[in-house]
N, CA, C and O atoms as a MOPAC input file, in Angstrom:
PM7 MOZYME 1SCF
protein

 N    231.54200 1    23.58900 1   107.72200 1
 C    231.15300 1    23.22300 1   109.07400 1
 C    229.88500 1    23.97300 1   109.45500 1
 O    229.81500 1    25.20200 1   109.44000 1
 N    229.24000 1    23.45100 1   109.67700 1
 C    227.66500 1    23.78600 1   110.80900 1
 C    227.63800 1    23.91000 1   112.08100 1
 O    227.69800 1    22.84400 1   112.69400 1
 N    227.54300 1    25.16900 1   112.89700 1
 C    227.30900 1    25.11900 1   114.28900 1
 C    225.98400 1    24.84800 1   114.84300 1
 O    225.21700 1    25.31800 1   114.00300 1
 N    225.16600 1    24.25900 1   115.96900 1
 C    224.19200 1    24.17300 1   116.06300 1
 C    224.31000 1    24.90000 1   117.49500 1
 O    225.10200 1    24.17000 1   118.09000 1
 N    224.01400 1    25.76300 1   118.22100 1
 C    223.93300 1    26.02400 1   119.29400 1
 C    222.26100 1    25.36500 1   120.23100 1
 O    221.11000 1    25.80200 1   120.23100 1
 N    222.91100 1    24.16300 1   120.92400 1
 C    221.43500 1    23.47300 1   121.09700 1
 C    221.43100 1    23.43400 1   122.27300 1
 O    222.50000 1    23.41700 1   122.88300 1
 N    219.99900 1    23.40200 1   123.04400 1
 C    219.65800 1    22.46100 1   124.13800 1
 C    218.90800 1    21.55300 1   123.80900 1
 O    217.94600 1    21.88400 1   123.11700 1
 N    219.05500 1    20.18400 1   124.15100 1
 C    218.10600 1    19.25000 1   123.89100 1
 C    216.95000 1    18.92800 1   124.67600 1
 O    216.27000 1    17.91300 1   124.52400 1
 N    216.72800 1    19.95500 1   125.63700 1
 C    215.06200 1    19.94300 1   125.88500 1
 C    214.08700 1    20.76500 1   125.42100 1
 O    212.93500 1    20.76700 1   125.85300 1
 N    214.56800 1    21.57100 1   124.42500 1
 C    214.09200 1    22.39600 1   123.17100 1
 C    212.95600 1    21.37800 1   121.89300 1
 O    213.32900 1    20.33700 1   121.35100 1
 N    212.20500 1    21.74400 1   121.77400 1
 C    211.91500 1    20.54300 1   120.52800 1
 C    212.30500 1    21.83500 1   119.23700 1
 O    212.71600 1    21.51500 1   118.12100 1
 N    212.13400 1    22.92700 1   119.56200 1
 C    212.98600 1    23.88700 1   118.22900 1
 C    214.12100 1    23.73500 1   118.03300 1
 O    214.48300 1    23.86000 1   116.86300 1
 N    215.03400 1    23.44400 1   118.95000 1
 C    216.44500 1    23.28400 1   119.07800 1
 C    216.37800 1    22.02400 1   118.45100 1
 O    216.96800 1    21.77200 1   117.40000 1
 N    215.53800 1    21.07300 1   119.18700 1
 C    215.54100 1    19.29900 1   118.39700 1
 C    215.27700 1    19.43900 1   116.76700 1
 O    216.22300 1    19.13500 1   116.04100 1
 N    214.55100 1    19.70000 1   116.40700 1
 C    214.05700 1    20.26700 1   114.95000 1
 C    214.72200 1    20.80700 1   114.24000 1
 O    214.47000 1    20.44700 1   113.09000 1
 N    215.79700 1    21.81300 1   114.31000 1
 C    216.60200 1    22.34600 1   113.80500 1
 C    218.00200 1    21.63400 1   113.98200 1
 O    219.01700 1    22.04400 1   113.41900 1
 N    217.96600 1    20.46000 1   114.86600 1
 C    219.32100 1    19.42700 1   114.55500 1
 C    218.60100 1    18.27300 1   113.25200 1
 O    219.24500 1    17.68200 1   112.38500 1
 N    217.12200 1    18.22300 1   113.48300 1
 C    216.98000 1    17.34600 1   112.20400 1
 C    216.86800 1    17.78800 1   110.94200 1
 O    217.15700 1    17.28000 1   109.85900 1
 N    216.21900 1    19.22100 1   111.38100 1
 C    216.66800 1    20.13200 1   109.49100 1
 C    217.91000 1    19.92200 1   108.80400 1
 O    218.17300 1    19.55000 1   107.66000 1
 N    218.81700 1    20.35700 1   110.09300 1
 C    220.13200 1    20.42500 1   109.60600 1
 C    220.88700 1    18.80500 1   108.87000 1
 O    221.31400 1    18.52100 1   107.75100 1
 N    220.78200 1    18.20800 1   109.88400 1
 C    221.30800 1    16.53200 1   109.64100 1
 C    220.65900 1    15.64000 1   107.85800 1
 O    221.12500 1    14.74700 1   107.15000 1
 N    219.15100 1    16.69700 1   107.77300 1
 C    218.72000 1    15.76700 1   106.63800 1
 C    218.60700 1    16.60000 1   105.52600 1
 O    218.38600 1    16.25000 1   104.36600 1
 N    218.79100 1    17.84300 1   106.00300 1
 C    219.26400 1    18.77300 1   104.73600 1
 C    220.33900 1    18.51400 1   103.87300 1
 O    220.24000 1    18.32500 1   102.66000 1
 N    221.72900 1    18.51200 1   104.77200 1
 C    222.77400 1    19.22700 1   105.06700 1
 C    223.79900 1    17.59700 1   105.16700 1
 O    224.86600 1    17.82300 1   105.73600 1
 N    223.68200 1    16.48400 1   104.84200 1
 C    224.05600 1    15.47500 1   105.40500 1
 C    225.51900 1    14.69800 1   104.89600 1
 O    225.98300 1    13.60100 1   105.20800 1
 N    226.11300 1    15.96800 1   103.80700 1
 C    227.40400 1    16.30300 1   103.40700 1
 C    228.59700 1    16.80700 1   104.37400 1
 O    229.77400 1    16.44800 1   104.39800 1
 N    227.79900 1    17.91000 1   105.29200 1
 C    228.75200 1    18.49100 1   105.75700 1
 C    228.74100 1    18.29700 1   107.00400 1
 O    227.67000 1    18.15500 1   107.59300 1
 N    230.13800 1    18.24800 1   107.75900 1
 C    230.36200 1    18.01300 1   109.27100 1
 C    229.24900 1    19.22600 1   110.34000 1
 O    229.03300 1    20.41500 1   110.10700 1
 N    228.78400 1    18.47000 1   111.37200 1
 C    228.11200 1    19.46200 1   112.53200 1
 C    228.49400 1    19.52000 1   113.86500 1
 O    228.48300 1    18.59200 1   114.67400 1
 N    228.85000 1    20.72900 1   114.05000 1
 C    229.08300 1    20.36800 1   115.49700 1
 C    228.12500 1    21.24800 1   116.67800 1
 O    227.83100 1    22.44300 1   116.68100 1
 N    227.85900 1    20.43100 1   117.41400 1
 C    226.34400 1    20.52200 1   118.31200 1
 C    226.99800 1    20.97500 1   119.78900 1
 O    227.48000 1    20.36100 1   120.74100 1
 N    226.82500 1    21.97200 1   119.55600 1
 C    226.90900 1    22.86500 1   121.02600 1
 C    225.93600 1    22.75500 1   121.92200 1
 O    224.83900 1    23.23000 1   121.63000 1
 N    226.17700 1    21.95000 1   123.50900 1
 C    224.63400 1    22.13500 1   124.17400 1
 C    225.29300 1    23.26600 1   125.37100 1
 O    226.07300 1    22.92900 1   126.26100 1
 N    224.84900 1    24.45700 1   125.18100 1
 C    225.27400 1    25.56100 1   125.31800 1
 C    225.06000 1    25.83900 1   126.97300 1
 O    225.82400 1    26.57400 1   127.59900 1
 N    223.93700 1    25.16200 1   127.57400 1
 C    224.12600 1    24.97800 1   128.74600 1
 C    225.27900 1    24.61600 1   129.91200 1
 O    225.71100 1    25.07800 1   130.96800 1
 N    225.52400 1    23.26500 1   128.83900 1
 C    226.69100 1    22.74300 1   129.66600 1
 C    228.33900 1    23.34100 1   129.40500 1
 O    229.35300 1    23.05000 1   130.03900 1
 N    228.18900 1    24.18900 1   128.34100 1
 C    229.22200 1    24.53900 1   127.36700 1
 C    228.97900 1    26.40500 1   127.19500 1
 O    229.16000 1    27.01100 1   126.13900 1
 N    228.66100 1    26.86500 1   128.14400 1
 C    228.61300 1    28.18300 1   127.44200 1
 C    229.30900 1    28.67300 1   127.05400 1
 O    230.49600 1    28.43100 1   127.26900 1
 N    228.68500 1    30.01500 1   125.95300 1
 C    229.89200 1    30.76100 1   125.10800 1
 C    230.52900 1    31.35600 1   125.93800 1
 O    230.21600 1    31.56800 1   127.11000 1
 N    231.78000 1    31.76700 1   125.19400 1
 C    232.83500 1    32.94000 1   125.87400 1
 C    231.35900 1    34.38300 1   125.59500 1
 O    230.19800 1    34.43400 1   125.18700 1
 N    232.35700 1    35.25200 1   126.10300 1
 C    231.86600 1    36.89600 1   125.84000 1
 C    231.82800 1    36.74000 1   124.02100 1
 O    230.81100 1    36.77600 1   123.32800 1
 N    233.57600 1    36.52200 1   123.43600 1
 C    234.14000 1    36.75400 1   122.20600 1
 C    233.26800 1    35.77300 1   121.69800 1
 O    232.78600 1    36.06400 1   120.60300 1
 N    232.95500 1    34.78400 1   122.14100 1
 C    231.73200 1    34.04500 1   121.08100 1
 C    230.90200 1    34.19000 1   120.90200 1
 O    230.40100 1    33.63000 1   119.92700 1
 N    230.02300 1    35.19100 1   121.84600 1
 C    228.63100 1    35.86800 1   121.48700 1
 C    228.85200 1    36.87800 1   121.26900 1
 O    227.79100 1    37.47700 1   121.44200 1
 N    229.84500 1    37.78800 1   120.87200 1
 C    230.03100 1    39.02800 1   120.01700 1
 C    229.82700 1    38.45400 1   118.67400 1
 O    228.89600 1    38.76500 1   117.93100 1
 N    231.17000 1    37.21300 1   118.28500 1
 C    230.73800 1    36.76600 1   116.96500 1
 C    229.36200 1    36.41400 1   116.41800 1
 O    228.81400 1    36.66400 1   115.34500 1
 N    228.94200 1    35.67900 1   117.63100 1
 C    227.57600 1    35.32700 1   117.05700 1
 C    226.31300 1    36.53700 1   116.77100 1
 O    225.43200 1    36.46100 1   115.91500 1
 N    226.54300 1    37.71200 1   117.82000 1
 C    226.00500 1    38.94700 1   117.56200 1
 C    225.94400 1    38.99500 1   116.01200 1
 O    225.02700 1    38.71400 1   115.24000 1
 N    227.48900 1    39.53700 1   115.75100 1
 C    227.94400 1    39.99900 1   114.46000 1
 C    226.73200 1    38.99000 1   113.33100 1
 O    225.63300 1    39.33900 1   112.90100 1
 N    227.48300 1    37.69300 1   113.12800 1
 C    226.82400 1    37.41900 1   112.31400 1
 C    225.11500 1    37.32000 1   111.97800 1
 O    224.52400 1    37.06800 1   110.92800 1
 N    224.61700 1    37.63500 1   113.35200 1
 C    223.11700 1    37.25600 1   112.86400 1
 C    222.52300 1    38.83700 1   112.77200 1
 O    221.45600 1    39.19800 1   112.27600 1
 N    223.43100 1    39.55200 1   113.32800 1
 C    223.05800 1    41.25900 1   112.74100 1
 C    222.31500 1    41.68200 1   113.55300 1
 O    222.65700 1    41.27900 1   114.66400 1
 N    221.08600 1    42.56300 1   113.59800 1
 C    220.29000 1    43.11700 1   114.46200 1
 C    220.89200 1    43.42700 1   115.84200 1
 O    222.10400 1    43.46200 1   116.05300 1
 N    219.78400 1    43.68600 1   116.91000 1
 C    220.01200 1    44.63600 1   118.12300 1
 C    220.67400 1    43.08700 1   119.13100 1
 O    220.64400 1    41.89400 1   118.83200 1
 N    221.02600 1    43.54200 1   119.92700 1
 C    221.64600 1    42.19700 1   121.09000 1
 C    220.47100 1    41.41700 1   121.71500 1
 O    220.34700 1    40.23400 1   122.03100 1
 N    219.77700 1    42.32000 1   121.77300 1
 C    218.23300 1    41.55500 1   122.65200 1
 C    217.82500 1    40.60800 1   121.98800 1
 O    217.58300 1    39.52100 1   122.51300 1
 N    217.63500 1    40.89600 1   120.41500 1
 C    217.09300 1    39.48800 1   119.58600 1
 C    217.79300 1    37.94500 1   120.03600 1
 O    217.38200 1    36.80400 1   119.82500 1
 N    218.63800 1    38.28700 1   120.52200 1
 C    219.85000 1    36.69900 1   120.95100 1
 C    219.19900 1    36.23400 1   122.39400 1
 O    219.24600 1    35.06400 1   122.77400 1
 N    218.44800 1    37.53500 1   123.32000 1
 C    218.02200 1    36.77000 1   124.62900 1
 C    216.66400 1    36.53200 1   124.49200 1
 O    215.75000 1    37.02200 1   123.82900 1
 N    216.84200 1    35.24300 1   125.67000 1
 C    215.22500 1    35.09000 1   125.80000 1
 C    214.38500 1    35.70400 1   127.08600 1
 O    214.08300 1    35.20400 1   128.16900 1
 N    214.19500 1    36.71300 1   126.63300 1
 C    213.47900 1    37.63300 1   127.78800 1
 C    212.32000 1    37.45700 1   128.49100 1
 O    211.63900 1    38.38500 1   128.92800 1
 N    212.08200 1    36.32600 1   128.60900 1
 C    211.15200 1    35.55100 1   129.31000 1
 C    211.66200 1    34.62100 1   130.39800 1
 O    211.11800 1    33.98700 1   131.30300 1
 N    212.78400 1    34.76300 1   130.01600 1
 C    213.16300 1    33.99400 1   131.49900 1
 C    213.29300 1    34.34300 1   132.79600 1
 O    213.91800 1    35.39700 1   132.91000 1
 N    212.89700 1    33.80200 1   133.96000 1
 C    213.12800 1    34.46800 1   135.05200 1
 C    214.57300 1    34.83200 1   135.30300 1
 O    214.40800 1    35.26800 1   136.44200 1
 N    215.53500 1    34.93900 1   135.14000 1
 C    216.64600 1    35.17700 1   135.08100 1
 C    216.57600 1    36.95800 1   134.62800 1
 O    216.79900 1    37.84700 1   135.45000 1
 N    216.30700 1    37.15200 1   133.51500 1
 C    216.21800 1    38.06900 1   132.92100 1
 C    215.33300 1    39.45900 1   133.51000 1
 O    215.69100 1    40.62100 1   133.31800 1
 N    214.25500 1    39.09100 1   134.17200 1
 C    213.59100 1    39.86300 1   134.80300 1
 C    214.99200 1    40.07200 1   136.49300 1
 O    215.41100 1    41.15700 1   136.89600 1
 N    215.23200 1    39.17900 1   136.87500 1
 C    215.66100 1    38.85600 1   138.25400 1
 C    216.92400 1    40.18800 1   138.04800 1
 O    216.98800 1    41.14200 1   138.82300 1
 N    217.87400 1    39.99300 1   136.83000 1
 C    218.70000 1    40.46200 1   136.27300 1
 C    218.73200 1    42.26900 1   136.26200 1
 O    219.60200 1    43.13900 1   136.23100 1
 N    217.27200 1    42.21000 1   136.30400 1
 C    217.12300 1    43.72000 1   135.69000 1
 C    217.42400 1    44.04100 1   134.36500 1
 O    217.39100 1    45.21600 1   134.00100 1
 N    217.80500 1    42.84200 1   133.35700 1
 C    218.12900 1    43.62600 1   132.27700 1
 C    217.26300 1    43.80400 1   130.95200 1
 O    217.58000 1    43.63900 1   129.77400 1
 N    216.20000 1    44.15000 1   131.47100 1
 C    215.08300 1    44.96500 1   130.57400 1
 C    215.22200 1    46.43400 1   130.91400 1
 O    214.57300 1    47.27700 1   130.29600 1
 N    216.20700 1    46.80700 1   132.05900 1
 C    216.36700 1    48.71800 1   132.32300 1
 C    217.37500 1    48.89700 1   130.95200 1
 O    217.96800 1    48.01300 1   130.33300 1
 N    217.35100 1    50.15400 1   130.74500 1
 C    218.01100 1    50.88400 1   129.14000 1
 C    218.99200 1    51.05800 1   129.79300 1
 O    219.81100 1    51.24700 1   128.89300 1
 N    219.58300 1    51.14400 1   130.78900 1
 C    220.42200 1    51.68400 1   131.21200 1
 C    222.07700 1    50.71400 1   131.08600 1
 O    223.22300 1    51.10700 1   131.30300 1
 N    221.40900 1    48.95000 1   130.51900 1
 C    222.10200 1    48.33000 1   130.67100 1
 C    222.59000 1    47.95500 1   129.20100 1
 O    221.90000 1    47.70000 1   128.21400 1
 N    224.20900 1    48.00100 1   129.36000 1
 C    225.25400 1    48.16300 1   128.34400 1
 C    224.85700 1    46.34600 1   127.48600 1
 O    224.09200 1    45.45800 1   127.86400 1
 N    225.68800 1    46.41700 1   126.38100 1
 C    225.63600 1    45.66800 1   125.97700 1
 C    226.55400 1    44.43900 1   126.11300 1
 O    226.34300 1    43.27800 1   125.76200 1
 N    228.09100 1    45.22800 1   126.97300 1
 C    228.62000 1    44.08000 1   127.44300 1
 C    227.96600 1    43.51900 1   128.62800 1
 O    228.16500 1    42.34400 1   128.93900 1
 N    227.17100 1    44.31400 1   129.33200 1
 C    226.81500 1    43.56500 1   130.82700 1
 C    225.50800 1    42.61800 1   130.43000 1
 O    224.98400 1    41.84700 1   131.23400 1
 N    225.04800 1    42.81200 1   129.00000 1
 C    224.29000 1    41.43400 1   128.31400 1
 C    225.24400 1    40.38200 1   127.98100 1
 O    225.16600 1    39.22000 1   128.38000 1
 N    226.11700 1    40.84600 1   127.25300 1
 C    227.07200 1    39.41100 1   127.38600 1
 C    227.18100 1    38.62600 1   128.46100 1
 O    226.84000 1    37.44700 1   128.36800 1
 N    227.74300 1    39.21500 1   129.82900 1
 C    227.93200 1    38.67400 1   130.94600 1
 C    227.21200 1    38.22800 1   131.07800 1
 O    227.33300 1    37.01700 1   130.88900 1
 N    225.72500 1    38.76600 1   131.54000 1
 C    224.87500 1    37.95300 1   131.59300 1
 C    224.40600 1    36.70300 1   130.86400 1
 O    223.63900 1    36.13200 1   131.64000 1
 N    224.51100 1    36.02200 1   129.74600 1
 C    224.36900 1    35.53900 1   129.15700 1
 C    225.39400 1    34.24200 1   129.17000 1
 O    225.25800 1    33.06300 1   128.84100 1
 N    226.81500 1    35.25900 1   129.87000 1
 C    227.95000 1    33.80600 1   129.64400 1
 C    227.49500 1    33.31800 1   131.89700 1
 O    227.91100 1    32.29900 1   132.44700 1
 N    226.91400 1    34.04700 1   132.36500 1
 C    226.72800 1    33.39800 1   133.88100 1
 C    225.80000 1    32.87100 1   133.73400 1
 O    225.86200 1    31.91500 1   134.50700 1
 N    224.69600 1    32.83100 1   133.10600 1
 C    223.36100 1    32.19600 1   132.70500 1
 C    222.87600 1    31.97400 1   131.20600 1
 O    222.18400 1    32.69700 1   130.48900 1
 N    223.47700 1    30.71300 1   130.96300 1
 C    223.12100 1    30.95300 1   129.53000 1
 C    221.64600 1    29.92700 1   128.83500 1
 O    221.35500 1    29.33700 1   127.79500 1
 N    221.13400 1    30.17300 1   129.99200 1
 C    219.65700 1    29.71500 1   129.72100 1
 C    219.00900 1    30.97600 1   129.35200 1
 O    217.81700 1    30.96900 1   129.04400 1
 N    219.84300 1    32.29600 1   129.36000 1
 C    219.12500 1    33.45800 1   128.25600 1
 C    219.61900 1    33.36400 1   127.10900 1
 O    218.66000 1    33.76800 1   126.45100 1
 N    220.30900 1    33.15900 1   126.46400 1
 C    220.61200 1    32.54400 1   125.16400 1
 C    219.35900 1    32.27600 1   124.21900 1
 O    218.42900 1    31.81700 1   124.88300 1
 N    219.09600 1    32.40400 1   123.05100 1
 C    217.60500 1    32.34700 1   122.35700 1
 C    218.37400 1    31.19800 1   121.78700 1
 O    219.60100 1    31.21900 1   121.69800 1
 N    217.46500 1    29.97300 1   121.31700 1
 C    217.75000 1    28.93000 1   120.68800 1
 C    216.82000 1    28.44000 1   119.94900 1
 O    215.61500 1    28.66000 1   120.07100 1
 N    217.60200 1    27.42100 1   118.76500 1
 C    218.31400 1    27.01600 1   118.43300 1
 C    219.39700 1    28.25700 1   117.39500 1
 O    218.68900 1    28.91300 1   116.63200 1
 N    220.57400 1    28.52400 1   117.32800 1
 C    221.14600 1    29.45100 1   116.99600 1
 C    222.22700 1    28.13100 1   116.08000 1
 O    222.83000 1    27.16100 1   116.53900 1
 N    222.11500 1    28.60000 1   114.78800 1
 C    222.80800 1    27.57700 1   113.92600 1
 C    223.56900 1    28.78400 1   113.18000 1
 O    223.09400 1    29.91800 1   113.24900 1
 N    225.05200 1    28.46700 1   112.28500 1
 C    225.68800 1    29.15800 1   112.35000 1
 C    226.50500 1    27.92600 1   110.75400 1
 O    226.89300 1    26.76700 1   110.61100 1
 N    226.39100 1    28.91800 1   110.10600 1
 C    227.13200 1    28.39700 1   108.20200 1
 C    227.64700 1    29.13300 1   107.39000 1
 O    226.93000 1    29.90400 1   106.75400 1
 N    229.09400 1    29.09600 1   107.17900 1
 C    229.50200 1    30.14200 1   106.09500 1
 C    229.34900 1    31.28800 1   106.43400 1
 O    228.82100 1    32.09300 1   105.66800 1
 N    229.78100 1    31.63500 1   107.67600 1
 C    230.04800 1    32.99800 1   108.37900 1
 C    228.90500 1    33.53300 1   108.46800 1
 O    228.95100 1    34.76300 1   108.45400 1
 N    227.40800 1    32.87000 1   108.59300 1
 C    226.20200 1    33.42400 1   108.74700 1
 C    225.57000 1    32.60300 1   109.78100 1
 O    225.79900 1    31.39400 1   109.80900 1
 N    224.69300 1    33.23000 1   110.74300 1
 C    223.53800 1    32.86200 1   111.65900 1
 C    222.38700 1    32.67100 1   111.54100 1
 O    221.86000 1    33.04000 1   110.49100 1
 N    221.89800 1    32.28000 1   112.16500 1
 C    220.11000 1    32.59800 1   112.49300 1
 C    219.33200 1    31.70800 1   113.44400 1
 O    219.10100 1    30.51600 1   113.24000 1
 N    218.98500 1    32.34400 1   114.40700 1
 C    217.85000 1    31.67000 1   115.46200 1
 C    216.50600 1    31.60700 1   114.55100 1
 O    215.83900 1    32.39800 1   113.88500 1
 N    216.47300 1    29.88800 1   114.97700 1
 C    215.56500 1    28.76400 1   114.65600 1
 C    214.27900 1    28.69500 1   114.79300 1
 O    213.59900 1    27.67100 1   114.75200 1
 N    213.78700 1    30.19100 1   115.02100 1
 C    212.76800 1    30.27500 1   115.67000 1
 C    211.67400 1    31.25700 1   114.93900 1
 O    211.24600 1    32.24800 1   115.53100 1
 N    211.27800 1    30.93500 1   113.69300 1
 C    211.04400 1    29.70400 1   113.08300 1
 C    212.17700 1    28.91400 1   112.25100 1
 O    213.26900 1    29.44600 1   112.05400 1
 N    211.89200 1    27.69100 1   111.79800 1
 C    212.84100 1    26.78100 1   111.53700 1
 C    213.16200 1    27.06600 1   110.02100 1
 O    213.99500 1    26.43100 1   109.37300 1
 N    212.27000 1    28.26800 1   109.46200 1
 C    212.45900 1    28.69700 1   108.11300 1
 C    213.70400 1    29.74900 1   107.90700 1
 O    214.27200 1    29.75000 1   106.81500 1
 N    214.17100 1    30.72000 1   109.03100 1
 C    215.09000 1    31.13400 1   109.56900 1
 C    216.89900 1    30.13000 1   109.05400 1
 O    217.91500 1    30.45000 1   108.43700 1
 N    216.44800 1    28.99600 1   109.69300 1
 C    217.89600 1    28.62000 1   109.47700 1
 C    217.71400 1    27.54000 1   107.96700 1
 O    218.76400 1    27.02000 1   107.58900 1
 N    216.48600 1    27.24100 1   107.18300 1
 C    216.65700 1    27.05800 1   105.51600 1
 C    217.31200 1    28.22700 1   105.03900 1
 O    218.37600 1    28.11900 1   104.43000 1
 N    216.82100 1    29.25800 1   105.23700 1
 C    217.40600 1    30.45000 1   104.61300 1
 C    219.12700 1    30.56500 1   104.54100 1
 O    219.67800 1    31.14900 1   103.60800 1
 N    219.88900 1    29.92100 1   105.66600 1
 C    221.20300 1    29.81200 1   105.60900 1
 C    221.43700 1    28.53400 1   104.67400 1
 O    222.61300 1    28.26700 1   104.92100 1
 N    221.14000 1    27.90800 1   104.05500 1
 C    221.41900 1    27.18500 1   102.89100 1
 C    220.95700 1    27.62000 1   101.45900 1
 O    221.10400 1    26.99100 1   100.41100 1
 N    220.49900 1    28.56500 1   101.61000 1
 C    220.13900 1    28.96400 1   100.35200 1
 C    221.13100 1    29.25200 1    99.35300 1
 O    220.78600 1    29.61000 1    98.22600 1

């Protein structure tokens, strides 16, 4: 199974559902539009886990949200990034695809070839 964590007004997010679909066109996908569907907390721990690195790599810190948030201060834990993330999950970095207990944001789209390797 293939997770795609998408929004479809993304054209990276769009791009990385057609990598996947014409790569990959064996195996079942299932297309998360994460907006309408956000993760739990426990689903962006997992997704933490698997793509490794610091928690910030998962947000998009460009969003006004994120500034509004305050959570560019050090002071802020890593569960109160979760939260944030499951009340607004237009900080979410995307496209976030997910195979064989491995991740990787799509950003570049060479990122998630590497999970078929």
């Amino acid at each position: 199974m293939i997770t795609i964590y998408h929004n479809p007004c993304c054209s990276k997010s769009r791009a990385a559902c057609d990598l996947v679909s014409n790569a990959n066109a064996n195996e079942p996908v299932e297309i998360i539009e994460y907006l309408k569907q956000p993760p739990t907390v426990e689903q962006l721990k997992a997704l933490h886990a698997m793509l490794g690195g610091p928690l910030r790599d998962m947000i998009r810190t460009g969003e006004t949200e994120y500034a509004e948030l305050g959570l560019d201060a050090a002071s802020v834990t890593d569960n109160q990034l979760y939260e944030a993330i499951v009340r607004h999950p237009i900080l979410l970095q995307r496209p976030i695809v997910v195979h064989n207990g491995r991740a990787a944001i799509g950003r570049p789209t060479e990122n998630i070839e590497a999970l078929f390797d």
